[in-house]
C-alpha positions in Angstrom: 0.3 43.4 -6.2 -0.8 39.8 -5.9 -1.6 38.2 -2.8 -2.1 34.6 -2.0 -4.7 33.3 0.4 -4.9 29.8 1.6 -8.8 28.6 1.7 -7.1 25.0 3.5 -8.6 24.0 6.9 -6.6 21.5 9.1 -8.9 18.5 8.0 -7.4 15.1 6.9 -6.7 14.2 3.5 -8.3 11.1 2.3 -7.1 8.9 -0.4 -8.7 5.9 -1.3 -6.6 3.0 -2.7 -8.0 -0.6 -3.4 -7.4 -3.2 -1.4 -4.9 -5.9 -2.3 -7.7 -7.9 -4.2 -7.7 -5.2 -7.0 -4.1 -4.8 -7.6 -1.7 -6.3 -10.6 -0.1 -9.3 -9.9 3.1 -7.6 -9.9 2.2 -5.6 -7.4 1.6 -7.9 -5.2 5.2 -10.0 -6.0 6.9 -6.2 -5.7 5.6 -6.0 -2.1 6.5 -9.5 -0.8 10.2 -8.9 -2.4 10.4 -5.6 -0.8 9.0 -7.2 2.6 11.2 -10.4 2.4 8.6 -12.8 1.8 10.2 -16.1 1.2 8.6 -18.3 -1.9 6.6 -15.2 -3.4 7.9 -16.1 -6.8 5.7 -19.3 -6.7 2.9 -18.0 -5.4 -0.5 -17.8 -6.3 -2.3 -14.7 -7.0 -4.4 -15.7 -4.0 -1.5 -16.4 -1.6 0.1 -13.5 -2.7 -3.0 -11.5 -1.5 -2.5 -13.0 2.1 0.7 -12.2 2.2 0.0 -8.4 1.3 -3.0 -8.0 3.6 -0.4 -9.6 6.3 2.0 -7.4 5.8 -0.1 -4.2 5.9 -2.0 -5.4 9.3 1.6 -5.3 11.0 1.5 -1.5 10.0 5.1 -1.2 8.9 4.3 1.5 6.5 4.9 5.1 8.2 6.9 3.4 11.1 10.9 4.9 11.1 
């Protein structure tokens, strides 16, 4: 017979992901279009970066 133990405590799971800075250029443009940022297309990689770290302060991700 084969019995399966869980060893998992009820701590957080942490996953690390780069900051806007690090991430490809079309990254960045998938985000604005998904978050209906007008002008993205022209943007620089820069701008683009603002836009990103703008939308993530509003905390929209997780919200229903």
């Amino acid at each position: 017979m084969f019995e399966k133990t869980s060893t998992v405590k009820d701590e957080p799971v942490i996953i690390n992901i780069p900051g806007p800075e690090e991430w490809p250029i079309t990254h960045l443009r998938n985000c604005c279009k998904k978050n209906k940022v007008k002008g993205y297309t022209k943007m620089t990689r820069e701008e683009l970066v603002v836009e990103v770290r703008k939308i993530i302060s509003n905390d929209k991700f997780g919200e229903e």
